[in-house]
Backbone bond lengths (Angstrom), bond angles and torsions (degrees), N, CA, C in turn:
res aa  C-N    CA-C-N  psi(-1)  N-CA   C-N-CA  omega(-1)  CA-C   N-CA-C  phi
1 X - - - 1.461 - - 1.528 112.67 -
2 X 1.440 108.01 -3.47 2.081 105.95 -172.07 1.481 104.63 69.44
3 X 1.234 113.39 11.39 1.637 110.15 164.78 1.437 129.96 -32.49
4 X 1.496 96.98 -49.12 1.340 127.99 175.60 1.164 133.19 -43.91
5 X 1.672 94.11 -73.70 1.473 128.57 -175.28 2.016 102.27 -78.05
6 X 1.244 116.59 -2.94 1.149 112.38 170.21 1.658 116.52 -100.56
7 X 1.119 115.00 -50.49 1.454 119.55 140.56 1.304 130.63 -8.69
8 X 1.419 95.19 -55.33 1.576 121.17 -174.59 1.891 110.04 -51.71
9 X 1.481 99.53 -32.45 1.619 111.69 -163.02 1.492 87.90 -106.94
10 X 1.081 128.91 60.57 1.383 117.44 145.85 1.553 146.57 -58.84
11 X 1.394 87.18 -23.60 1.759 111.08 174.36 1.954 82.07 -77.47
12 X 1.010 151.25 -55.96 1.142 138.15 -146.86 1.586 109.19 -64.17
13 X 1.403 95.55 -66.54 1.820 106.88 154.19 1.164 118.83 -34.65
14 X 1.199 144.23 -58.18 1.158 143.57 -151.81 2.365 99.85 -92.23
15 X 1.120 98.60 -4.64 1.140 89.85 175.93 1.583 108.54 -106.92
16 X 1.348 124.79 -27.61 1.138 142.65 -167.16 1.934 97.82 -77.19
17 X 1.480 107.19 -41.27 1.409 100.87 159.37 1.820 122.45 -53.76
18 X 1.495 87.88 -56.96 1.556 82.17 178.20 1.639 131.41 -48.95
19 X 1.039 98.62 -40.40 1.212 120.06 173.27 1.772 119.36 -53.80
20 X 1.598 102.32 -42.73 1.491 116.67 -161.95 1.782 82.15 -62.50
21 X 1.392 91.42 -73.85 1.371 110.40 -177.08 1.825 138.11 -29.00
22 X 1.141 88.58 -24.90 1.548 118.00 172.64 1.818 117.99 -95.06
23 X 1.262 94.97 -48.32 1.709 103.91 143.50 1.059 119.05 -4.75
24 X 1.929 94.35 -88.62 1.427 118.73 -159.44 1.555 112.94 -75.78
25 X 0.974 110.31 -23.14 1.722 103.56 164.74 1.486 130.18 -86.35
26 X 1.583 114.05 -28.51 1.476 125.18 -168.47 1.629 105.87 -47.11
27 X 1.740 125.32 -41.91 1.228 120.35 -159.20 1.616 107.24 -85.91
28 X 1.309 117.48 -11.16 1.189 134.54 -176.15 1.297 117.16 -66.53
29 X 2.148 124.17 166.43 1.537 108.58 164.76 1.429 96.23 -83.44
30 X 1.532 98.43 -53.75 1.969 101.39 -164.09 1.591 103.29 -73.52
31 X 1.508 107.38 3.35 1.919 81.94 179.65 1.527 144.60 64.20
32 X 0.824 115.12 -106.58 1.863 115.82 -172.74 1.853 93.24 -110.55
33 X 1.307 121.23 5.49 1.541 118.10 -168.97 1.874 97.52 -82.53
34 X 1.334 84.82 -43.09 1.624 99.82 176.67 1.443 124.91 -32.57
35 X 1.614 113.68 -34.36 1.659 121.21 171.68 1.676 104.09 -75.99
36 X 1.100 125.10 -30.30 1.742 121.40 140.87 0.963 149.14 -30.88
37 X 1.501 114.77 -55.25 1.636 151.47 172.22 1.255 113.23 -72.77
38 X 1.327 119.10 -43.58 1.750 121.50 -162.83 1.325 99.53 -84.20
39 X 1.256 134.32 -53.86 1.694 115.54 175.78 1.429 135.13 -67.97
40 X 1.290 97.66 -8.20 1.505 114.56 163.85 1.879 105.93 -82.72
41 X 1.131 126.38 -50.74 1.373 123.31 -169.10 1.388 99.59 -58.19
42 X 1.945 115.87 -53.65 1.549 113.32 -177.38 1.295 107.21 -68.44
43 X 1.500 138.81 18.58 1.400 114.88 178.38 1.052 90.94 -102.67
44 X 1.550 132.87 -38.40 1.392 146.39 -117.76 2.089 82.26 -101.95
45 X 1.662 121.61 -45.69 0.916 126.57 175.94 1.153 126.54 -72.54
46 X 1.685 129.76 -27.47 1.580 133.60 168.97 1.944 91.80 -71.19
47 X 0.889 129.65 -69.54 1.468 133.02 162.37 1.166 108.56 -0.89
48 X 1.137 122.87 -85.71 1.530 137.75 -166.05 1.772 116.87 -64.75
49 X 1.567 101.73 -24.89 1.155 105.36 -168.99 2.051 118.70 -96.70
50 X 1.721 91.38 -49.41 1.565 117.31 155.16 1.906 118.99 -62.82
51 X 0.994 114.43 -64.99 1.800 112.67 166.13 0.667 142.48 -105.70
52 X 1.814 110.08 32.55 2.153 119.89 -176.52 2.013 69.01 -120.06
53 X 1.456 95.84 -100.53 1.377 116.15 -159.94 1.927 107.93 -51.44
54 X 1.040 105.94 -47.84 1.883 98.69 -178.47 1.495 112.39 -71.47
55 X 1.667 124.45 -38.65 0.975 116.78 164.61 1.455 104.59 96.01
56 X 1.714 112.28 15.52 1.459 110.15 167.22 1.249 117.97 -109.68
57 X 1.196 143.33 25.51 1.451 154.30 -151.99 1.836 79.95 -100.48
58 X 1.154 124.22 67.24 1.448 127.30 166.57 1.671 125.60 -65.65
59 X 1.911 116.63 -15.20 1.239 94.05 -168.65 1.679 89.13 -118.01
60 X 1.316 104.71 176.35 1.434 113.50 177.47 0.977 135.51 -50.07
61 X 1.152 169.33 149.24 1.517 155.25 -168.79 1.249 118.51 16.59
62 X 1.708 99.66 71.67 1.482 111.08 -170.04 1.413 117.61 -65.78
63 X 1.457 103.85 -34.19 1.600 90.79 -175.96 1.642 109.96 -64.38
64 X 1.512 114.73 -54.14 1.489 111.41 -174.26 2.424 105.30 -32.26
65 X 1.725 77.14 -49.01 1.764 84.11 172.03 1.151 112.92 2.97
66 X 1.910 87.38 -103.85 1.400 129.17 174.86 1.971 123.09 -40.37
67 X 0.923 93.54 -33.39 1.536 117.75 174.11 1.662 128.24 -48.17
68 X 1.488 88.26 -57.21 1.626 116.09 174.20 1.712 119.35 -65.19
69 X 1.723 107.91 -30.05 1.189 116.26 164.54 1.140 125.33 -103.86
70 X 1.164 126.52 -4.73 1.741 147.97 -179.79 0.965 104.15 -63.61
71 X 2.022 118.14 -49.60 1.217 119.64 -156.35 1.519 118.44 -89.83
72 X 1.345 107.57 -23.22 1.801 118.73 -177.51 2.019 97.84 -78.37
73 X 1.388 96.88 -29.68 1.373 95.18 -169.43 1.736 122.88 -73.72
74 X 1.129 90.20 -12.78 1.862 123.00 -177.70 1.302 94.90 -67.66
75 X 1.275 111.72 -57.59 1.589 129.89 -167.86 1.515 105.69 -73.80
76 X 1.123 121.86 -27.28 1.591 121.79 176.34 1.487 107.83 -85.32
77 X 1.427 123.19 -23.54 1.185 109.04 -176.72 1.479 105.65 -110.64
78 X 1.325 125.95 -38.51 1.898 99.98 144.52 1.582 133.41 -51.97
79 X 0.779 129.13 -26.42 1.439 121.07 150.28 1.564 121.33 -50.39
80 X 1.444 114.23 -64.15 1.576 112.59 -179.38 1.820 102.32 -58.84
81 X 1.389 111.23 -61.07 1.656 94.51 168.01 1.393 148.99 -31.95
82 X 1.577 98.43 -34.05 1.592 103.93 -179.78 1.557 110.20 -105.21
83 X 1.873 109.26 -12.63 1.463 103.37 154.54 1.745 120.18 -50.99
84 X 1.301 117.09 -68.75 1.199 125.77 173.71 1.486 125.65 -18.66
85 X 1.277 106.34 -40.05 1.374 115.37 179.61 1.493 126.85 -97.10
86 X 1.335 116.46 -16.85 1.543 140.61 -172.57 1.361 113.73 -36.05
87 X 1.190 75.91 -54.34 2.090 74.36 -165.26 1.753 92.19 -110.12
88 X 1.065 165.97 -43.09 1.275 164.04 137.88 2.094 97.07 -4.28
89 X 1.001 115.38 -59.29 1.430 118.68 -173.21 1.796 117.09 -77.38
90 X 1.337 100.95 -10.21 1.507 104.71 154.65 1.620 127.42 -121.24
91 X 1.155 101.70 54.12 1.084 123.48 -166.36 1.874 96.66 -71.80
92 X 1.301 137.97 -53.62 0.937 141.91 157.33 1.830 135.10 -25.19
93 X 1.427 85.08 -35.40 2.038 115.92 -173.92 1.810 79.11 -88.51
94 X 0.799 115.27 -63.60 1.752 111.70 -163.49 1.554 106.33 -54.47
95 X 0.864 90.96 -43.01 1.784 83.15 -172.06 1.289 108.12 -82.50
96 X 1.318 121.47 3.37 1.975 117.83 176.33 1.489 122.72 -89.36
97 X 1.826 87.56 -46.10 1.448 103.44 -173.04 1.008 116.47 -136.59
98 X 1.240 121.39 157.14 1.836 123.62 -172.71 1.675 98.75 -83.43
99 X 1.349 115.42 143.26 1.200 114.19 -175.35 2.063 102.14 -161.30
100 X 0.860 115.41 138.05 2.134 108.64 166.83 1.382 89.99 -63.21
101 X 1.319 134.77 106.45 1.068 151.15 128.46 1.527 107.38 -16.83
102 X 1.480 138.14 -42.06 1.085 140.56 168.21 1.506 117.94 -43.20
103 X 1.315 118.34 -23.56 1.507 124.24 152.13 1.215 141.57 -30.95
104 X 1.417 92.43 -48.27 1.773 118.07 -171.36 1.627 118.28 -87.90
105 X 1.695 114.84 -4.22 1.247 122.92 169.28 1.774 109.87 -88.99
106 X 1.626 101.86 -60.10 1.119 108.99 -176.28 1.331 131.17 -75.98
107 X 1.666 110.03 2.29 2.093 115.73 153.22 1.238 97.53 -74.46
108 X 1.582 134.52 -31.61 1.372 131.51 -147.39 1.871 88.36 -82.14
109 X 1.395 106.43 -14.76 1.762 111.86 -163.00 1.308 103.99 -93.08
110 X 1.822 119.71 -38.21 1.328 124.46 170.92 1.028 100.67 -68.51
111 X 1.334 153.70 -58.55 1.585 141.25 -128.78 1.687 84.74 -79.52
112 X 1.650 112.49 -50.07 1.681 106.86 170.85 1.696 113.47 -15.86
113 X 1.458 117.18 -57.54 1.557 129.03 -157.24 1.060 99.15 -64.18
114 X 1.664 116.40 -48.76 1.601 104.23 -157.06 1.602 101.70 -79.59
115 X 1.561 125.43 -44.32 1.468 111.48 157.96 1.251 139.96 -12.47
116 X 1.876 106.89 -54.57 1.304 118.59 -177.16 2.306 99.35 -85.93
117 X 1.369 107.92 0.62 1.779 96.02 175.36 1.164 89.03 -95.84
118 X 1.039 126.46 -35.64 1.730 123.31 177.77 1.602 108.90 -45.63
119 X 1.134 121.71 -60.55 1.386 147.87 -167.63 1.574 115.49 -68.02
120 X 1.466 106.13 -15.49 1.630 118.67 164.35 1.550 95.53 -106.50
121 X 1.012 166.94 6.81 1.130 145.67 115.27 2.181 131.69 -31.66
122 X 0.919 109.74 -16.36 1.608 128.15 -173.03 2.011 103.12 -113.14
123 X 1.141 80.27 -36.45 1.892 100.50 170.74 1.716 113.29 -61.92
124 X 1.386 98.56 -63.42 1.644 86.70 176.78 1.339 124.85 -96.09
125 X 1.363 123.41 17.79 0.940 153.71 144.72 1.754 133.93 -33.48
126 X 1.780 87.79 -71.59 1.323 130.59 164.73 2.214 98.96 -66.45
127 X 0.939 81.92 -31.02 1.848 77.50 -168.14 1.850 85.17 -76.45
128 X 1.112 110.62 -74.22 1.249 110.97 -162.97 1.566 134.39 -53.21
129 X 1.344 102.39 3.78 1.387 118.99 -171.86 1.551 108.88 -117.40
130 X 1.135 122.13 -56.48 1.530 142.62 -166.40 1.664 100.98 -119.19
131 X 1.097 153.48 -15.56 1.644 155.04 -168.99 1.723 109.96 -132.11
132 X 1.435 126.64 -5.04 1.689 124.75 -178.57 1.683 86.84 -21.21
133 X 1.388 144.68 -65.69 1.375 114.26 -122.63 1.653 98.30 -89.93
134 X 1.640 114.32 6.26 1.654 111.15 172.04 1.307 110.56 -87.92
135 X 1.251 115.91 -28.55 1.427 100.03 -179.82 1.107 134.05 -41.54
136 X 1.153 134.65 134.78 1.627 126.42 -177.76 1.870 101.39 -152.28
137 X 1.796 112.81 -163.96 1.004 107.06 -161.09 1.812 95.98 -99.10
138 X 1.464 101.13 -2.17 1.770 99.74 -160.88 1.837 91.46 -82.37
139 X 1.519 128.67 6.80 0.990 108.53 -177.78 2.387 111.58 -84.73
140 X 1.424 106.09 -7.94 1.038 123.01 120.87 1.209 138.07 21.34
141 X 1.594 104.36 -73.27 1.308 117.45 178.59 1.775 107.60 -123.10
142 X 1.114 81.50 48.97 2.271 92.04 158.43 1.334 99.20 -83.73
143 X 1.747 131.79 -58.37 1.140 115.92 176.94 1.619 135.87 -48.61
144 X 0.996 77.25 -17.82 2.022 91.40 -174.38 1.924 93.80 -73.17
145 X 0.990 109.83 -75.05 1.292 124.57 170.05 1.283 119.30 -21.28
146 X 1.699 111.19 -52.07 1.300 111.75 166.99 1.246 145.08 -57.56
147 X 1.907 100.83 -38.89 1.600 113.83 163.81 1.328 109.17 -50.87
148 X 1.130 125.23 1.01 1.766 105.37 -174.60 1.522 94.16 -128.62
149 X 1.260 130.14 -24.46 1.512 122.06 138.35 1.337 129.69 3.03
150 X 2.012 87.92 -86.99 1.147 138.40 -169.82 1.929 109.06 -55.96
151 X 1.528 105.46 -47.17 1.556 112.88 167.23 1.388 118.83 -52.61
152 X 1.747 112.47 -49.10 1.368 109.90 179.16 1.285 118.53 -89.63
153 X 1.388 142.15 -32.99 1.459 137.51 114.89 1.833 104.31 28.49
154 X 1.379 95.02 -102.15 1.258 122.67 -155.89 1.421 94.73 -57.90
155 X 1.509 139.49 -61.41 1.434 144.38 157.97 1.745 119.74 -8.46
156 X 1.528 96.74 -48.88 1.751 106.01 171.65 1.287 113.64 -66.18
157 X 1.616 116.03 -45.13 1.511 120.49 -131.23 1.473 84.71 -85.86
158 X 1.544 118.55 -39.23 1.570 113.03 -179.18 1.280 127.82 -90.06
159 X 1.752 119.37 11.96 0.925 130.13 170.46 1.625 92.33 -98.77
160 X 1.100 157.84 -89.90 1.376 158.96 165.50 1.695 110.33 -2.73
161 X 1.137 104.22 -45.08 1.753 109.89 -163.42 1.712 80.15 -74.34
162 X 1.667 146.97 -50.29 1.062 138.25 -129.71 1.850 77.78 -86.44
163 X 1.192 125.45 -78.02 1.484 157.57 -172.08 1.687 97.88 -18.10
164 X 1.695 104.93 -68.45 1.619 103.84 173.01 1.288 125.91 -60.03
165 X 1.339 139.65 -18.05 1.215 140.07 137.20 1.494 123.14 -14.68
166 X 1.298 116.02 -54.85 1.438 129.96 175.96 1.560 121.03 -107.99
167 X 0.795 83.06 -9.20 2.132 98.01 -177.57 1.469 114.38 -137.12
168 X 1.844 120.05 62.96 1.449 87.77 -178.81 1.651 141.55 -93.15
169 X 1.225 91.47 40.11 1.688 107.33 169.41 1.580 110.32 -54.64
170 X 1.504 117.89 -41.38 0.982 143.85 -174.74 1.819 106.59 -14.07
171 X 1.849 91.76 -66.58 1.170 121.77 -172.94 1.862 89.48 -37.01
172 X 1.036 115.90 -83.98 1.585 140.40 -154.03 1.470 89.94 -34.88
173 X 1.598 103.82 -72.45 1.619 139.00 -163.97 1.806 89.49 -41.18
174 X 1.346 130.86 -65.10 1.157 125.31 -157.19 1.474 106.28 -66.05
175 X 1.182 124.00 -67.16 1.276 129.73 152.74 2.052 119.99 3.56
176 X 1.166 103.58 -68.07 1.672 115.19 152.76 1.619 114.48 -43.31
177 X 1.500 105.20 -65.86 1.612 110.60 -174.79 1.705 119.75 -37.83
178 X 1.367 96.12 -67.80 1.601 138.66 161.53 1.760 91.99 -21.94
179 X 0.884 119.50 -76.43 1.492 117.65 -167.09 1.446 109.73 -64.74
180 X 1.352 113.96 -63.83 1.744 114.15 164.41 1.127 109.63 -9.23
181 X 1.706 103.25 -78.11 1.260 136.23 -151.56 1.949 106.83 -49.85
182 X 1.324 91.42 -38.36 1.613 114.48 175.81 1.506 106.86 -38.45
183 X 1.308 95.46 -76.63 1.701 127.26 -134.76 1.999 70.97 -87.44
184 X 0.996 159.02 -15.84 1.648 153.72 -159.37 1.793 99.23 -130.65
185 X 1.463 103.86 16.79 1.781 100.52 163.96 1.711 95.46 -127.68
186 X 1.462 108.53 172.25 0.993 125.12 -167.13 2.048 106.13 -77.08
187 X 0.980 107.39 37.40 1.295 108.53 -178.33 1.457 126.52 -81.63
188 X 1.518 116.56 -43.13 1.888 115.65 174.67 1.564 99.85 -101.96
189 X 1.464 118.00 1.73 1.295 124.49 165.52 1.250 146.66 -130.80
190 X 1.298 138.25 176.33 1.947 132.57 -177.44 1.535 81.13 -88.06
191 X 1.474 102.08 172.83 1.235 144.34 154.10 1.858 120.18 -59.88
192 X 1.605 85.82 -32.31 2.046 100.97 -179.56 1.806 98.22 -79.34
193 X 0.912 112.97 -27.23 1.941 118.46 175.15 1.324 96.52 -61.98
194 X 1.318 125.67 -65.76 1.530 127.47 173.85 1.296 122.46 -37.98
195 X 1.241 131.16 -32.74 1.520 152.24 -142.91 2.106 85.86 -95.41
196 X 1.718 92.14 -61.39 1.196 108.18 -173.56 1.582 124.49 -46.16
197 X 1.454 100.16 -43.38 1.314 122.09 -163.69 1.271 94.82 -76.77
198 X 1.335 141.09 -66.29 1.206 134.03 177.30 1.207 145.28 -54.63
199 X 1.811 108.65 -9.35 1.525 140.35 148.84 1.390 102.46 -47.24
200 X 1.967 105.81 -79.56 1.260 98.52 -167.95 1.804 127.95 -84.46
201 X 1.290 95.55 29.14 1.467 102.91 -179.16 1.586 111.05 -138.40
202 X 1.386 109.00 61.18 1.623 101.73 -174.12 1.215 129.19 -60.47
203 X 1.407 111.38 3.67 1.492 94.40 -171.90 1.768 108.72 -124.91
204 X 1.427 103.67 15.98 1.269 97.92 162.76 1.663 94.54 -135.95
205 X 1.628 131.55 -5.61 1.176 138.27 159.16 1.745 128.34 -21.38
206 X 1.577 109.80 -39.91 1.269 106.85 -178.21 1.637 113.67 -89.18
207 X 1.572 107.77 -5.58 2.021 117.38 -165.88 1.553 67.00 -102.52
208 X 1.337 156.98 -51.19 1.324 125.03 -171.69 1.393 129.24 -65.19
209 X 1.491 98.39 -28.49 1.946 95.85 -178.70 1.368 103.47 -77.07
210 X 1.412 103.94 -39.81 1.820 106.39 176.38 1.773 121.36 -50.78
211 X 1.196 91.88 -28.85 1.742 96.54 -179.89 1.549 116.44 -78.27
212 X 1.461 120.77 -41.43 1.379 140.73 140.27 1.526 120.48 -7.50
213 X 1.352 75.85 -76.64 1.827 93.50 -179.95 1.232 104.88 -61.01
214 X 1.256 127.08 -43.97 1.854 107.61 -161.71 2.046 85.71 -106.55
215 X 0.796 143.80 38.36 1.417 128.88 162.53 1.607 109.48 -107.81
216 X 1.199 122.23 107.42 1.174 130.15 -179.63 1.563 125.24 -31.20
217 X 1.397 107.60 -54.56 1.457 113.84 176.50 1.356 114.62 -79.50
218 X 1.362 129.69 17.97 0.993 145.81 139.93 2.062 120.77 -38.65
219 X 1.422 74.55 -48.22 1.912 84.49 -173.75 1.274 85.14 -106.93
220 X 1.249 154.24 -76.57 1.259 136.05 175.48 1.579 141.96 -16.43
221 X 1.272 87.49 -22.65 2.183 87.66 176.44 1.266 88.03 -108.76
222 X 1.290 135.04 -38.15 1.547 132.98 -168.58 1.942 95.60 -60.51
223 X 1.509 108.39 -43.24 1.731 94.88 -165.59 1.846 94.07 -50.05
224 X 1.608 100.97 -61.56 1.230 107.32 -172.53 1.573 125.83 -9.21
225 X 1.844 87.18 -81.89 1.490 100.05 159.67 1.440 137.26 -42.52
226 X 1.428 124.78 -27.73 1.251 129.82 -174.69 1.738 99.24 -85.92
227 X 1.710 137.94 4.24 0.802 134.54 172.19 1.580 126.40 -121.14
228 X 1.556 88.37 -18.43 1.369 110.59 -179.02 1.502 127.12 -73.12
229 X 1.965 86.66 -44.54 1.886 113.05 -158.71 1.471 82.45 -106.37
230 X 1.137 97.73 -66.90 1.599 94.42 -165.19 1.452 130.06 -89.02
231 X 1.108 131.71 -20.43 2.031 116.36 134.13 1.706 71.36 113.80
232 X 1.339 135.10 57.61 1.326 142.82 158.79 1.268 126.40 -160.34
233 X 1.307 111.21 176.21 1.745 120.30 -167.79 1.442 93.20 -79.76
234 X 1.500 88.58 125.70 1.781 96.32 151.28 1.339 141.74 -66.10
235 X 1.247 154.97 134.29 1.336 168.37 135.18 2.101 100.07 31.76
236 X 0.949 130.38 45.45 1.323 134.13 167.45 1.496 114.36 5.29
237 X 1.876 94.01 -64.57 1.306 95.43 -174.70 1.369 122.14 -76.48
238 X 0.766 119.85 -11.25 1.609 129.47 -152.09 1.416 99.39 -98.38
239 X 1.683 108.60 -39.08 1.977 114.70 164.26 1.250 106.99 -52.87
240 X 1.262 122.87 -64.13 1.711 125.05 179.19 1.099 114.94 -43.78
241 X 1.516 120.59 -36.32 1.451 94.84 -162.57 1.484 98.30 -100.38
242 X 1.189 152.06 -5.96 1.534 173.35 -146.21 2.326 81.44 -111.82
243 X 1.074 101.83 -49.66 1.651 101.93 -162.28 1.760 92.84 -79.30
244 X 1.306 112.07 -29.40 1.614 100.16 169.14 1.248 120.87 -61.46
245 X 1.419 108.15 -48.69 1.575 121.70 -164.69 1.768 106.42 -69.25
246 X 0.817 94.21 -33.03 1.482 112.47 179.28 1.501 107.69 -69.40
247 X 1.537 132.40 -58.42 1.120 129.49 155.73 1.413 110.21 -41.53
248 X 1.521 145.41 -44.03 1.321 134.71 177.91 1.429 128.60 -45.20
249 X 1.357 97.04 -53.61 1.770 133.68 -177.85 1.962 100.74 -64.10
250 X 1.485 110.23 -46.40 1.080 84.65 -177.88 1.649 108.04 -107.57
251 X 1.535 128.47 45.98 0.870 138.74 171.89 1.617 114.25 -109.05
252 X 1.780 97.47 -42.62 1.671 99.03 171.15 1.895 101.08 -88.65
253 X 1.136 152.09 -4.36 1.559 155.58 -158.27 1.979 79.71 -97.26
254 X 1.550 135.96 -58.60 1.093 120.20 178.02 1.318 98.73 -54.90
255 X 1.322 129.22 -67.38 1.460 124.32 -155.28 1.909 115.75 -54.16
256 X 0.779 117.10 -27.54 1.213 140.34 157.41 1.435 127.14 -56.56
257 X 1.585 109.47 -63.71 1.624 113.90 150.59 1.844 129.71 -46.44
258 X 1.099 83.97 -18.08 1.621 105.55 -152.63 1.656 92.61 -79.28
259 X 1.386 92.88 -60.92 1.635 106.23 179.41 1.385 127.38 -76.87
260 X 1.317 104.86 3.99 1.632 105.26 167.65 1.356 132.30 -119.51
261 X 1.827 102.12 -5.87 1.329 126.23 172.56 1.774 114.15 -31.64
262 X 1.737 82.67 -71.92 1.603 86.70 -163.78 2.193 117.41 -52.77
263 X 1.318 102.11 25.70 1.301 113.53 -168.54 1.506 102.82 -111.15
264 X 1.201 106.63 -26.14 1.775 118.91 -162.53 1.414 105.96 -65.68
265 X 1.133 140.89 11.49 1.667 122.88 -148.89 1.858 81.00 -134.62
266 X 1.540 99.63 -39.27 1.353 110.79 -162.52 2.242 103.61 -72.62
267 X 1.442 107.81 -50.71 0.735 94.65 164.63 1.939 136.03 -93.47
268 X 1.249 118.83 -7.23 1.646 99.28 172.27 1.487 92.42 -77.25
């Protein structure tokens, strides 16, 4: 698979982060503060908009709520965003020098991480100021949580980066998904809203629990939350098996990358 030999270029990765990262702040005033600022503005705005004016902000310290899933979800959708573009945006680097192209997905997957360490900075923040009585020790295991993130993360970003190469609707198309995908995970809501909804809506009630069940970040914002909001262990099983599937996806997303590489030079 070039597992190896991609590995091998860690200095390459690790500069291509720097770089991403430096990127994204250079055009800016505040710069790199902005991965600070932005999950606070979108909490502060689902907040205001979902439990001031709509009047559904039903659970207790809604913003922390919303917050706890806001922030992993940031990270899932900068990741799929900057997959998309990875290797399409070095189109110039490809055609100079030989390189595992497999590089250029998975900086696009790290720079994701440091976004989302950025993004726990405003998090315990928010706990420690306005939330003291959530704190607990299970917050702990965010990193744990993340490695399996980070698997399905990375699974998209190099399945997308391979795909737009040859299809770049992609860009547009994901963009659409991304938002769906939003507003149909457990993010401005519980899991008991779901429960509800499909009570009073029987006839599209059972395609909603079904979608639930098989959507990954389904169990993924919930672990979050179950450590974040609620000061307990997350769902064990439900990580494992989300961290298998996730190992699958990004086992066939290389194999897939793998086999379409030697095409990339020919078509950008």
């Amino acid at each position: 698979l070039g597992i190896t030999e991609t590995l091998s270029r860690r200095r390459l990765i690790a500069y291509l982060v720097r770089a991403d990262l430096k990127k994204k702040g250079a055009d800016t005033l505040l710069g790199n503060i902005w991965w600070v600022i932005d999950p606070i503005l979108q909490m502060a705005i689902y907040w205001l908009l979902v439990g001031v004016i709509l009047g559904r902000g039903r659970y207790e310290d809604y913003p922390l709520f919303i917050f706890a899933a806001i922030l992993p979800w940031k990270w899932l959708d900068s990741t799929v965003k900057d997959g998309v573009r990875a290797v399409t945006s070095q189109e110039r680097l490809i055609k100079q020098i030989y390189f595992p192209k497999l590089v250029l997905p998975l900086a696009a997957s790290v720079s994701g991480v440091a976004n989302f360490a950025f993004g726990l900075v405003p998090l315990f923040i928010l706990m420690l100021l306005a939330y003291p009585d959530r704190l607990s020790w299970w917050l702990l295991l965010i990193p744990v949580i993340g490695v399996v993130q980070l698997l399905f993360s990375t699974g998209l970003a190099i399945l997308v980066s391979g795909v737009n190469v040859f299809y770049r609707d992609v860009g547009n198309l994901s963009r659409h998904l991304m938002r769906f995908w939003f507003y149909l995970s457990p993010t401005l809501y519980g899991l008991d809203m779901v429960a509800e909804i499909a009570e009073t809506h029987p006839t599209i009630g059972p395609l909603v629990e079904a979608w639930f069940k098989i959507n990954p970040m389904t169990y993924i914002l919930t672990a979050y939350r179950d450590v974040i909001y609620y000061g307990q262990a997350p769902d064990w099983a439900s990580l494992l098996v989300i961290a298998g599937v996730s190992i699958v996806i990004l086992a066939l997303s290389i194999l897939f990358f793998k086999r379409v590489e030697p095409s990339f030079a020919k078509v950008l």
